[in-house]
C-alpha positions in Angstrom: 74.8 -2.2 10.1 76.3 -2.0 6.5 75.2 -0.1 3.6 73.8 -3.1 1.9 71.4 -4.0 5.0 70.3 -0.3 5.1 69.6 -0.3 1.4 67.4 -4.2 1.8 65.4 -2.4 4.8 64.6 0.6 2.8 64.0 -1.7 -0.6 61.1 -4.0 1.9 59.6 -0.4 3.6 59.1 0.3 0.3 57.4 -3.0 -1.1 55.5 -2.8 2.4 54.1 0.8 1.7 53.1 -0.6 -2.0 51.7 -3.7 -0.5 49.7 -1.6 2.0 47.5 0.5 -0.9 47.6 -2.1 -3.0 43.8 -3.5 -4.1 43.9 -6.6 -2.6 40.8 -7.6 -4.0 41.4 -7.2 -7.2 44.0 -9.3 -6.9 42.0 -12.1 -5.9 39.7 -14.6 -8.2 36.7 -13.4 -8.6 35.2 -16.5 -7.0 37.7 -15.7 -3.7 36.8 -12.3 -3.7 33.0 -12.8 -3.4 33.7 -15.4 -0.7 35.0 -12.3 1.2 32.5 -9.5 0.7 29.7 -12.4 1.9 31.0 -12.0 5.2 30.2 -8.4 5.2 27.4 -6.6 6.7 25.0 -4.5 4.8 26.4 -1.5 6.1 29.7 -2.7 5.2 28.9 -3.8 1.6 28.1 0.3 1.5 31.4 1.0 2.8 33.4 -1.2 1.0 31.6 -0.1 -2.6 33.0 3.6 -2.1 37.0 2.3 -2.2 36.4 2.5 -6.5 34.6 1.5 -9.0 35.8 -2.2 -9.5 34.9 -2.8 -5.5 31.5 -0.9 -6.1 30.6 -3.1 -9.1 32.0 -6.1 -6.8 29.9 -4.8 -3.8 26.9 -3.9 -5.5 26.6 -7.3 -7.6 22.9 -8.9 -7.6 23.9 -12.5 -6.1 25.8 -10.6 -3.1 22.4 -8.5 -2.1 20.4 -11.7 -2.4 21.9 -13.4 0.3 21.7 -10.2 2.6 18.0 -10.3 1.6 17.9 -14.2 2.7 19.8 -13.5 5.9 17.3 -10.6 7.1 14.6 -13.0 6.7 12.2 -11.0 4.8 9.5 -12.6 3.1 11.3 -13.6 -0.9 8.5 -11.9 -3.5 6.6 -14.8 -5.4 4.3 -12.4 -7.7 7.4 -10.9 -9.8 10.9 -11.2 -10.7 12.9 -8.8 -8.5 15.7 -7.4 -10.9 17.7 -5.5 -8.4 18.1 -7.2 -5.1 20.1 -4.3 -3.3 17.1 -1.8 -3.7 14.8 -4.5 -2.5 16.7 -4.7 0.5 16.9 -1.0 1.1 13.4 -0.6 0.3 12.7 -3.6 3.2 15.1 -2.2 5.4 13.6 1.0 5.5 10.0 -0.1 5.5 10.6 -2.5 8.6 12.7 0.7 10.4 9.5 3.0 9.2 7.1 0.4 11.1 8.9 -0.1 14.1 8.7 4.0 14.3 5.3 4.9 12.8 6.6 7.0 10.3 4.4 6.6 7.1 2.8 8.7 4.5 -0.6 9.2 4.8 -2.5 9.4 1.5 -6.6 9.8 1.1 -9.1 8.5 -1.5 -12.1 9.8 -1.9 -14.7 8.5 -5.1 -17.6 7.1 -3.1 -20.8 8.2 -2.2 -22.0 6.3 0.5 -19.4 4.4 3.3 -17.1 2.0 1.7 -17.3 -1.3 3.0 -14.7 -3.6 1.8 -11.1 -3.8 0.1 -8.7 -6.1 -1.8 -5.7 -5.6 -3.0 -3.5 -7.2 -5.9 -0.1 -5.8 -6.7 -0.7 -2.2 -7.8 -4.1 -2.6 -7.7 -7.2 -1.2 -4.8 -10.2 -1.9 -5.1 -13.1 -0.8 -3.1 -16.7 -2.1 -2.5 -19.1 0.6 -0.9 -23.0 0.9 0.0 -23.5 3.1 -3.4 -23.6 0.0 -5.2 -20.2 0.7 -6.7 -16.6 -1.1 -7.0 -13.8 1.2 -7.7 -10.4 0.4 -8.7 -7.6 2.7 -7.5 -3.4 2.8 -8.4 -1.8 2.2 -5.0 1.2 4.2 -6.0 -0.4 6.8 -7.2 -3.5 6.9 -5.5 -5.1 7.5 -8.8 -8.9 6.2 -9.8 -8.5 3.7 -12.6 -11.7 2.8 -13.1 -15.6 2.1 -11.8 -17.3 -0.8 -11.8 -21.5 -1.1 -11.8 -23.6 -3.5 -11.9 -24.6 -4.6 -8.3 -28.5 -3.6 -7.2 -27.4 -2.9 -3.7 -24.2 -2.1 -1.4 -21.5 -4.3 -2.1 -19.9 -5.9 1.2 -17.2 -8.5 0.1 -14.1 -8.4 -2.1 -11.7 -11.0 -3.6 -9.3 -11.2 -6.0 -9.2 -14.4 -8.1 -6.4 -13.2 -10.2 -4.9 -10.3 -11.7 -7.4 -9.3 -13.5 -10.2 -11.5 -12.3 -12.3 -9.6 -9.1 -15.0 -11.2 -7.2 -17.3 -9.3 -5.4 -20.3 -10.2 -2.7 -23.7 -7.7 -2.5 -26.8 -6.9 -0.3 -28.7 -7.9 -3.6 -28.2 -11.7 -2.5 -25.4 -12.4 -5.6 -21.4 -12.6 -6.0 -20.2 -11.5 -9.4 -17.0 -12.0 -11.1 -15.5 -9.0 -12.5 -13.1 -8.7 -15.3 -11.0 -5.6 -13.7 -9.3 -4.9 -17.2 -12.6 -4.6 -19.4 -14.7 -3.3 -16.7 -17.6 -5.9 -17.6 -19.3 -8.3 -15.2 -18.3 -11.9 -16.6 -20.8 -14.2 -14.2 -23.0 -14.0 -11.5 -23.2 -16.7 -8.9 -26.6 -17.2 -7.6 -27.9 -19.1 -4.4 -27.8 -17.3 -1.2 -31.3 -15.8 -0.5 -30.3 -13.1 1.6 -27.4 -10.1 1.2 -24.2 -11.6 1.2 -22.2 -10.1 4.0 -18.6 -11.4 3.5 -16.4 -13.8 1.4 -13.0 -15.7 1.0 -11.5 -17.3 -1.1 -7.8 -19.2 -1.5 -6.7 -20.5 -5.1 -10.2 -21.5 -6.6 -12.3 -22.0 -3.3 -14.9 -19.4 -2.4 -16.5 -19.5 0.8 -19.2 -17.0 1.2 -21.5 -16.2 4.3 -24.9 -14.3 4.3 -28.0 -13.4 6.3 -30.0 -16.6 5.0 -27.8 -18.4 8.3 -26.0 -20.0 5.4 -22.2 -20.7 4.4 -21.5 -21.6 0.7 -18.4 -23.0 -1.0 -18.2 -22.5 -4.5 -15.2 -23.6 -7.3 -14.8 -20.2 -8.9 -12.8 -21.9 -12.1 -16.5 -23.4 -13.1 -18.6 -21.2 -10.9 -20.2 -24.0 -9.4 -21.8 -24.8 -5.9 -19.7 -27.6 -3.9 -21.1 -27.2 -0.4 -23.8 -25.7 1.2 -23.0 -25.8 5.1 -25.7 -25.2 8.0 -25.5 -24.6 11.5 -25.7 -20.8 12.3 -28.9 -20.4 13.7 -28.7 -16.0 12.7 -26.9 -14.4 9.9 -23.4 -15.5 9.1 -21.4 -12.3 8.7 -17.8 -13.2 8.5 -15.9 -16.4 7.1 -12.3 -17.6 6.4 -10.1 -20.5 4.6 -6.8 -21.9 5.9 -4.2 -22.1 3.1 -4.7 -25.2 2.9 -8.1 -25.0 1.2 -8.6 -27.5 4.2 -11.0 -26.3 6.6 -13.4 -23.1 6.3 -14.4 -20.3 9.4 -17.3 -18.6 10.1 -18.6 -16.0 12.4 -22.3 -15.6 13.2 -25.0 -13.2 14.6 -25.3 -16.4 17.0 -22.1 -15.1 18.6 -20.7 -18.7 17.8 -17.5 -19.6 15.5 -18.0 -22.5 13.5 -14.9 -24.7 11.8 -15.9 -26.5 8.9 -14.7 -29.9 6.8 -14.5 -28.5 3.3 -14.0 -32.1 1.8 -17.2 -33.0 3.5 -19.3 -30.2 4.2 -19.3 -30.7 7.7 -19.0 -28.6 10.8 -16.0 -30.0 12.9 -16.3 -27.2 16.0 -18.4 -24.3 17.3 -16.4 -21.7 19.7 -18.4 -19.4 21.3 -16.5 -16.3 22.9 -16.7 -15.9 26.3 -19.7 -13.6 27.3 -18.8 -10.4 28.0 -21.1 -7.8 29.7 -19.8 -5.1 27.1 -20.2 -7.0 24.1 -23.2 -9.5 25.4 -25.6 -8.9 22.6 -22.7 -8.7 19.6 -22.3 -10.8 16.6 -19.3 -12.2 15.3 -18.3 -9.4 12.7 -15.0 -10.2 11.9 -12.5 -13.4 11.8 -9.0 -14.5 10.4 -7.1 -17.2 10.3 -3.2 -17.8 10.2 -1.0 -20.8 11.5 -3.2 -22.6 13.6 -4.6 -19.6 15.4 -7.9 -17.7 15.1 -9.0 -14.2 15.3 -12.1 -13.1 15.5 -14.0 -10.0 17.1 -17.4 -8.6 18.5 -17.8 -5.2 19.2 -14.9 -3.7 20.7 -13.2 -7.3 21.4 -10.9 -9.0 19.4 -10.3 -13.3 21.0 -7.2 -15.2 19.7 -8.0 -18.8 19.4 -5.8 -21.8 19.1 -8.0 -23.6 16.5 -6.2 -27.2 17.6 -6.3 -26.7 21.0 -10.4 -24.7 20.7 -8.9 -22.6 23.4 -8.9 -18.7 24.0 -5.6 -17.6 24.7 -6.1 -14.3 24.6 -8.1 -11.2 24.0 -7.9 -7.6 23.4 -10.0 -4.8 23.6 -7.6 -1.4 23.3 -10.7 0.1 21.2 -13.2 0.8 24.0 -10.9 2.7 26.1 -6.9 3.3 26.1 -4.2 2.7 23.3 -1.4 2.0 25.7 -0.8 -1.0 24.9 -1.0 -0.7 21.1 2.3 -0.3 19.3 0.9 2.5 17.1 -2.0 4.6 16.2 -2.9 5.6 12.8 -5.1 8.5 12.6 -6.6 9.9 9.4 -10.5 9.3 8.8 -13.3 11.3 10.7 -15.5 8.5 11.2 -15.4 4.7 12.4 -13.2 2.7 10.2 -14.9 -0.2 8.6 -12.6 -2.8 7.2 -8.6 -2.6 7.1 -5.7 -4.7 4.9 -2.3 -4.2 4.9 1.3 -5.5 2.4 4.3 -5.2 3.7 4.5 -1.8 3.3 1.2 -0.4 4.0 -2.1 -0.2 6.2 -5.3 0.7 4.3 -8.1 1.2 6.0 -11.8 2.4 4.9 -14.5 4.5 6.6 -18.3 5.6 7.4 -17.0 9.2 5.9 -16.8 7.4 2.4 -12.9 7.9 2.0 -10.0 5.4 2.2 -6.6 6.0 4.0 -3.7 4.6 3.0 -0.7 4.4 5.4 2.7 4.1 3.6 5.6 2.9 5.7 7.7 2.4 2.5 8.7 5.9 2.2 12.4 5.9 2.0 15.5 7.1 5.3 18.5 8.0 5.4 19.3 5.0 7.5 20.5 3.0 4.3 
């Protein structure tokens, strides 16, 4: 080999080696380039955004993170503009790996004087009916008591929000009252159940509310007017629902019967009545919800799962009476029965007969991401 081929092998290791640490990327159109890191895992975006600061800037880019986001499937936010997409990931990433491990951070309220009864929740905001009369608002964050509301005669048992700052609430003293949360004034009361008014629901403007006079009510909450008022329950209706909808209405009864309502007409289109058990023979329907075609609803220490197109029971639970082995986590925290529970995507609030509220937060951040 002559001196000239030594000297072109030498000149292309050289270009090779320069080739080798060269930033590709930066090379590349941007358009290109983004085409590339769309391709990459999560874990390698992370990676890849520690090469230097043009490829962190690259990695880190808004429109990049959104389609991670997307391709996890978590649910896209519709209350508020999400500015940074790749903390929103990280913050769902670590809340879905905090779930699957029952790692939270548990966080007590206490304000009431008498058991608390009911919760809603709207963005940053808790509030909390209770059987001292009283509604409180609470920062979910923080944990810190915003305000009290008063006004109700007697224990208030239902809670809605309407809108941000709109709060409707359901009493023993036979009304519902809408509360403006920011002023902390009542701004009407809805009258026309003639006994307490155990639970409501309500989906865009439609209220349904159930009480011990055996009657279900639907009311437009934009006028506060009475639409419907539905018979059937032969006791005290303690629990109702809507379907998104705003189709058909649910209701649970001291009858132990489930009724499905028409809310165009007024009508009752089914009754489901649990099957008997000895255990829970002589309980009312306390408690229903409904989600995609499919029913919830419980009676002392039984929870049923209906199909509400099929009317049939396709399962039921009832882990409360005796063993937890089958339940995917147990949350601990309040020294007496828990009344009512909600949960976000991040936590599990629950109330109790001790007058406190526990909040379970399984968006505390890991190391994972």
């Amino acid at each position: 080999m002559g001196w000239w081929e030594h000297t072109l092998l030498d000149s292309l290791k050289t270009e090779f080696k320069v080739m080798h640490f060269r930033d590709f990327l930066s090379q590349l159109p941007e358009q290109v380039a983004m085409k590339i890191l769309h391709y990459l895992s999560p874990l390698d975006l992370l990676r890849a955004s520690q090469v230097n600061k043009h490829w962190h800037a690259l990695c880190s880019r808004n429109d990049v993170w959104f389609i991670k986001y997307k391709e996890a499937e978590f649910a896209i936010p519709k209350t508020h503009t999400v500015t940074d997409w790749k903390n929103a990931y990280r913050s769902k990433y670590c809340a879905t790996l905090n779930w699957k491990k029952g790692k939270c951070k548990p966080l007590q309220l206490l304000g009431h004087g008498a058991m608390v009864t009911c919760l809603a929740i709207q963005e940053e905001l808790l509030a909390s009916g209770s059987r001292d009369k009283t509604i409180q608002i609470w920062n979910l964050p923080s944990g810190l008591h915003v305000k009290t509301l008063e006004g109700h005669r007697k224990g208030v048992w239902g809670l809605q929000f309407f809108t941000d700052n709109l709060l409707v609430s359901a009493s023993y003293d036979t009304t519902i009252k809408i509360w403006n949360v920011r002023l902390g004034d009542c701004a009407r009361t809805l009258y026309g159940h003639d006994g307490p008014v155990w639970s409501i629901a309500l989906k865009e403007y439609v209220l349904v509310s159930g009480s011990q006079d055996k009657l279900v009510k639907v009311w437009d909450v934009r006028r506060c007017h009475l639409l419907h008022t539905m018979k059937g329950h032969t006791q005290a209706v303690f629990a109702v629902d809507v379907d998104s909808t705003i189709k058909q209405a649910f209701s649970g009864s001291a009858d132990k019967s489930i009724r499905i309502w028409d809310l165009d007409t007024g009508t009752c289109l089914r009754a489901l009545c649990p099957t008997p058990l000895t255990s829970v023979s002589s309980c009312a329907i306390t408690s229903i919800s409904f989600d995609g075609g499919y029913l919830a609803c419980s009676a002392g220490n039984i929870v049923w799962l209906y199909s509400v197109t099929t009317a049939k029971c396709l399962q039921w639970f009832d882990h409360h009476k005796k063993s937890y082995k089958e339940s995917l986590q147990t949350l601990r925290g309040a020294s007496a029965g828990v009344t009512c529970t909600l949960c976000d995507d991040t936590r599990v609030i629950g109330a109790s007969k001790d007058n406190s509220i526990w909040i379970w937060d399984f968006g505390i951040a890991t190391r994972t991401l």
